[in-house]
N, C-alpha and C positions, 0 to 999 in steps of 0.2 A: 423564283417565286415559290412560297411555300404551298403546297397540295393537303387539302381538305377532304375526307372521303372520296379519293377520287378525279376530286372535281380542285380545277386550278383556282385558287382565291379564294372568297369569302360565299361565293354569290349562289354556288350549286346551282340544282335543280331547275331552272328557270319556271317551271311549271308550281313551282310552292309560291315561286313572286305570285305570280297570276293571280293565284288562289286567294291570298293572303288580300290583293288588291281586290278583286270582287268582294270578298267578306269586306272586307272594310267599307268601301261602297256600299252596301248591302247596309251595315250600320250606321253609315249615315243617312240615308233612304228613312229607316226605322227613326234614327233621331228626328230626322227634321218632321215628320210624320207626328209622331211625340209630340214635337214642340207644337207643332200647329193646331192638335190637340189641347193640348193645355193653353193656350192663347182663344180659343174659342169656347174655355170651360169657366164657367161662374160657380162660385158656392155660397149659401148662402145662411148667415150665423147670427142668430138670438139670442139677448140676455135679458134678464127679469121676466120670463113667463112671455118675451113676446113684444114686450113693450118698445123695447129699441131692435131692430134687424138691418143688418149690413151685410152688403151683398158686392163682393169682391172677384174681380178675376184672376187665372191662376198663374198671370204674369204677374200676379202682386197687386195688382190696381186698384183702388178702391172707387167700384163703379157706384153706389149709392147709399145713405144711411136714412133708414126710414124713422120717426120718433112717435110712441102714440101718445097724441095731446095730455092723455091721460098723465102722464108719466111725467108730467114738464110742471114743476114746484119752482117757482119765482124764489122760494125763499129756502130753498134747497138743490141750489145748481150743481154742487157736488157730487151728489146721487147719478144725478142723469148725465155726468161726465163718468162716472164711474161704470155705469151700465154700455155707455159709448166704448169706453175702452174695455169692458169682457165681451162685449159682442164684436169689437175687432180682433180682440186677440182669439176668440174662436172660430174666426174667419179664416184668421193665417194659419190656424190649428189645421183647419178641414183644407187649406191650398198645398200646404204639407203632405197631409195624406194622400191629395189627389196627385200631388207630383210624385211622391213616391209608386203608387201604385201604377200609374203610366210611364215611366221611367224608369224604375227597380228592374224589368227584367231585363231592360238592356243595359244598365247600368251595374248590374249584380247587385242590385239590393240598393246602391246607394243614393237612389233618388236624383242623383244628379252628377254633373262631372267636376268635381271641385266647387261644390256651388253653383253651377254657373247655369241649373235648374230650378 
């Protein structure tokens, strides 16, 4: 069998496993942490002055869309689909930022593991 610093095999130190296994542990402790965080975080995003606001969780969900009567034209449904969609898509902006930011330092900046934040 070939010898490695020493040490027969691959495996060395037995005390760097250990180590390596608690860190790891330790990172998952912090993700799952994270995650439960951002499953209990809402953000919440307006377009036209106010007029439409939609208010989304940061598991992606969209928990509600508010519309003000004001803003609701029978002969103009376009508009107020149009306000619908920048006020979600500032939703998803600000669900972005918030997973970055609770994520990014365990993840080194990337917000998530492959997506799959």
């Amino acid at each position: 069998m070939a010898k490695f610093n020493g040490y027969g095999g691959f495996g060395g130190g037995g005390g760097n496993m250990q180590q390596l296994m608690r860190q790891a542990q330790q990172m998952q402790k912090q993700l799952a942490e994270a995650q439960k965080e951002l499953e209990e975080t809402e953000v919440v995003a307006t377009s036209s002055g106010g007029m439409v606001e939609v208010v989304m969780g940061c598991d992606r969900t969209l928990s509600s869309i508010k519309i003000n009567p004001a803003c609701v034209d029978p002969d103009d449904v376009e508009m107020l689909e149009d306000m619908i969609v920048a006020a979600f898509n500032e939703a998803m902006a600000l669900v972005e930022e918030e997973q970055k930011r609770v994520m990014g330092p365990l993840t080194g900046g990337a917000g998530g593991l492959g997506g799959l934040f």
